[in-house]
Phi, psi and omega in degrees: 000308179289322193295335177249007170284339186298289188303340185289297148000295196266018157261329156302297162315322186283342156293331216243346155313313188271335195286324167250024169274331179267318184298335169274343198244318175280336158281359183259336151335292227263340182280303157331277182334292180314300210279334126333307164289344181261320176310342192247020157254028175259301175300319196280330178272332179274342178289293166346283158338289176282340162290346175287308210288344188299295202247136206258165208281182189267285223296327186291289189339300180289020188237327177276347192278322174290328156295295164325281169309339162275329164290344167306296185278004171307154153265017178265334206043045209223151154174128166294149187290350142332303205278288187325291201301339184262312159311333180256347178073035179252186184246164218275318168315297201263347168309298211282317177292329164327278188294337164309316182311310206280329197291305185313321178276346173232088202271146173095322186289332172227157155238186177228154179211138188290169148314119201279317192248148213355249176314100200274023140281327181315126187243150187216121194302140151227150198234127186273131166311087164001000000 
């Protein structure tokens, strides 16, 4: 009577061993999987990523080309990023993304230098002479 209540036991255990054992292998399965899938949205976001950083977009562009000309026509060839941001209508960000833009594509052609004069945070875009 106890021996078969025993083996009826260890044979439940032993079912309930095996369920989780198929139940451990199929989540290592599915952890794989997950872990795949996050490696190749890691790779698909660093691709992005480096592909934003080359080349930069038509709105930067028109946004430096509209930088180029106004300093062009300045007779100082001078304009603070203040005076630039009320004129281009940015914000501190796409200003900056601006002028990266415009320094790269005409390397050499400008510089930025603080204020000689008052606030000396203030910083100022020049278009240097050719």
């Amino acid at each position: 009577m106890i021996e078969d209540q025993l083996l009826a036991e260890l044979a439940a255990l032993r079912a309930e061993v095996h369920g989780l054992r198929d139940k451990v292998a199929s989540l290592e399965l599915e952890n794989t999987t997950l872990s795949d899938n996050q490696l190749i949205q890691l790779r698909l976001i660093h691709e992005l990523k480096e592909k934003a950083k080359r080349s930069p977009g038509k709105t930067e562009l028109s946004r430096a080309e509209k930088i180029e000309r106004y300093l062009a026509a300045r007779p100082d060839h001078k304009a603070t990023f203040e005076t630039l941001k009320g004129y281009l209508q940015l914000d501190n960000v796409r200003l900056n993304e601006a002028i990266t833009t415009l320094m790269s594509t005409h390397p050499g052609s400008y510089t930025i230098q603080k204020a000689k004069t008052g606030d000396k945070r203030k910083k100022i875009l020049i278009m240097l002479p050719k």
